[in-house]
C-alpha positions in Angstrom: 92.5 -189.1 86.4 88.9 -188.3 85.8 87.9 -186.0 83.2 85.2 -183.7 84.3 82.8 -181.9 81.8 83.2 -178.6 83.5 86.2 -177.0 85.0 86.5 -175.4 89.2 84.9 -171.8 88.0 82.3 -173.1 86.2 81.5 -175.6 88.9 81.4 -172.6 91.5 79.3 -171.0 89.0 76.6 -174.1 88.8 76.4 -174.4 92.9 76.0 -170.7 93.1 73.7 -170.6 91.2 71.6 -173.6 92.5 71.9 -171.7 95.7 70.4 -168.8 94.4 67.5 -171.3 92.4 66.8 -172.4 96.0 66.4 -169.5 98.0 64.5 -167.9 95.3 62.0 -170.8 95.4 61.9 -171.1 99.2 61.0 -167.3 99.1 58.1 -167.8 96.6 55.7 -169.7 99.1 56.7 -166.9 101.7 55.8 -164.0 99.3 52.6 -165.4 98.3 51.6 -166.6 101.4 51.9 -163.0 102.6 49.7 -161.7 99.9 47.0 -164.1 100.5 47.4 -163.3 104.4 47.0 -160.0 103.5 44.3 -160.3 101.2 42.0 -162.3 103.7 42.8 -160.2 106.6 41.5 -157.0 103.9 38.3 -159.5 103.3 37.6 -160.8 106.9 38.1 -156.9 108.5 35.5 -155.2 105.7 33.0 -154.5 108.0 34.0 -155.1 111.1 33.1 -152.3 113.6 34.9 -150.0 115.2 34.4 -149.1 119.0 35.0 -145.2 120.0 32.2 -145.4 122.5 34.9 -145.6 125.2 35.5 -141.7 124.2 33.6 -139.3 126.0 35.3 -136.3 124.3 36.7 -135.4 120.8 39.3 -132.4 120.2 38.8 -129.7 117.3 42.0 -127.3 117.8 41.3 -125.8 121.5 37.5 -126.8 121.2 36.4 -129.7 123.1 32.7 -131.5 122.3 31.3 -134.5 123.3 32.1 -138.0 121.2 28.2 -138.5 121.2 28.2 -134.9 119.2 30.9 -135.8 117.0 29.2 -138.8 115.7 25.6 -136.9 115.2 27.9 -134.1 112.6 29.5 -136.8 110.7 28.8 -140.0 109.0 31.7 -141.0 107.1 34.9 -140.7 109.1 38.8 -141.6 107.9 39.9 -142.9 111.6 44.0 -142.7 111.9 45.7 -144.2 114.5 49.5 -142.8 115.1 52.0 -142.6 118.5 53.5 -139.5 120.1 57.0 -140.5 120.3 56.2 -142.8 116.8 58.6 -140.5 114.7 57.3 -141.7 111.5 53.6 -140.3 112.7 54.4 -136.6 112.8 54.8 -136.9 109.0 52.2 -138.8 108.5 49.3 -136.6 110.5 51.0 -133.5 108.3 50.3 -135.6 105.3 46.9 -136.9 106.2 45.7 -133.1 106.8 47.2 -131.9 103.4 46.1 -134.9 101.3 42.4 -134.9 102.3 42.0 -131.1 101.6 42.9 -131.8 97.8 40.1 -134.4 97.9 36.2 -133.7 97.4 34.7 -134.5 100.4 31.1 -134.8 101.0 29.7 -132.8 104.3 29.4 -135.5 106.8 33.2 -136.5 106.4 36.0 -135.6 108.1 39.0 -137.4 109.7 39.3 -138.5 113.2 43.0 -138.6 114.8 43.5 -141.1 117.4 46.7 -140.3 119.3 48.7 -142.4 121.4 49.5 -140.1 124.5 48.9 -137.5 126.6 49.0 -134.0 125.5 47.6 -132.6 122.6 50.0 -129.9 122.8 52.9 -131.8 122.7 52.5 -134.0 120.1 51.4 -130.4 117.6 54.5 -129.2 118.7 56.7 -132.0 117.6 54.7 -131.8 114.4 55.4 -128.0 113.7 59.3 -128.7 114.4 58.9 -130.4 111.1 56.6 -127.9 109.2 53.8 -125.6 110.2 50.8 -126.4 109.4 47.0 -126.2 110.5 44.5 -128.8 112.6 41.5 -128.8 111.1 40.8 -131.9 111.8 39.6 -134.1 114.9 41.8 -135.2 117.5 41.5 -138.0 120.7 44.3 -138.2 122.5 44.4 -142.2 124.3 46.5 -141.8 127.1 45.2 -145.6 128.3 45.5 -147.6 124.9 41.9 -147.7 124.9 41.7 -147.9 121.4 43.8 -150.6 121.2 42.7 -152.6 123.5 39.2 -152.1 122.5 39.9 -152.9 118.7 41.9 -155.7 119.0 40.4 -158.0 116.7 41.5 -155.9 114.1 45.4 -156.5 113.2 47.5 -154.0 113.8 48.9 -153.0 110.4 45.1 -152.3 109.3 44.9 -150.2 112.9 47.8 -148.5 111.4 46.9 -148.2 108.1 43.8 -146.0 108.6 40.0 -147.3 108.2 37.0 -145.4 106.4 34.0 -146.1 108.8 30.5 -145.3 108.1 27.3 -144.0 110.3 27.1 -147.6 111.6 30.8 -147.4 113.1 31.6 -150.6 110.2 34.7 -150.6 108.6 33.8 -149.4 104.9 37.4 -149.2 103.4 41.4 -149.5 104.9 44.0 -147.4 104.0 44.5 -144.1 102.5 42.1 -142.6 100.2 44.8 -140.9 97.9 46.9 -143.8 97.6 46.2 -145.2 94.4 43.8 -144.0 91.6 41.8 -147.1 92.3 41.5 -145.9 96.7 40.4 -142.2 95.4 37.6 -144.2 93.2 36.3 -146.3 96.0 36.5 -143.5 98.6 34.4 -141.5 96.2 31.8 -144.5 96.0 31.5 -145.2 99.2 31.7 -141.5 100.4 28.5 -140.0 97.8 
């Protein structure tokens, strides 16, 4: 008989965990492959411009006024794509319009809505079934994907992430300006 050096347990002890030595460095690549995807996807979209020219109209509450007006009023604009239907979106418009009232905004800034869908009305009534609230930002509801389709270039999680643009339609920063201490900073830099 052959004398081992470690008993059955501690044998099931070793190969488990090996297994769990393995999978942890299989998932190491993965993770920081995804940060440096995400990192040069952040580098290579800085700048990149936004089309809305395919809007001929933009949506203040029950006010209509032409895209080409819009764009003369402001020159700084937090662009936000969401879905009617998109259940996590509701939340997120409501949050979007109470977040950028506690920051300090400069007079040609303002945040631009673009909505999946077809009625304005409907998609502010699925939002007040959560909480009430008020629009007092801009709205464009894209019934045709146009903004999609037009932006494609531009991966979707940054679509769906939100992108500062500036008077020349260039993507100036991605995300949400109150997200971190660091976002507030550079909103407020780029935004003087």
């Amino acid at each position: 008989m052959v004398d081992y050096p470690f008993d059955n347990r501690e044998l099931k002890n070793i190969v488990d965990m090996s297994r769990c030595l393995s999978l942890l460095f299989c998932l190491i690549p993965l993770i920081s492959c995804s940060n440096q995807s995400v990192t040069r996807d952040l580098k290579n979209n800085l700048n990149k411009t936004i089309r809305l020219e395919m809007f001929d109209s933009v949506r203040f509450g029950d006010k209509l006024l032409s895209y080409k007006e819009f764009r003369q009023m402001y020159g700084y604009i937090s662009v936000v794509y969401l879905e009617d239907g998109c259940q996590p979106c509701y939340p997120k418009f409501i949050e979007w319009q109470n977040m950028m009232d506690s920051l300090n905004k400069r007079n040609d800034y303002t945040v631009l809505f673009i909505i999946q869908g077809f009625r304005y009305h409907n998609f502010i009534n699925r939002v007040n079934e959560i909480s009430a609230f008020n629009d007092h930002y801009y709205t464009i509801m894209d019934d045709s994907l146009n903004y999609l389709l037009n932006n494609n270039d531009i991966p979707r999680w940054i679509i769906d992430g939100s992108v500062l643009i500036g008077p020349d339609n260039k993507i100036k920063m991605i995300g949400e300006p109150w997200a971190t201490h660091e976002m507030t900073e550079l909103f407020y830099s780029i935004c003087q």
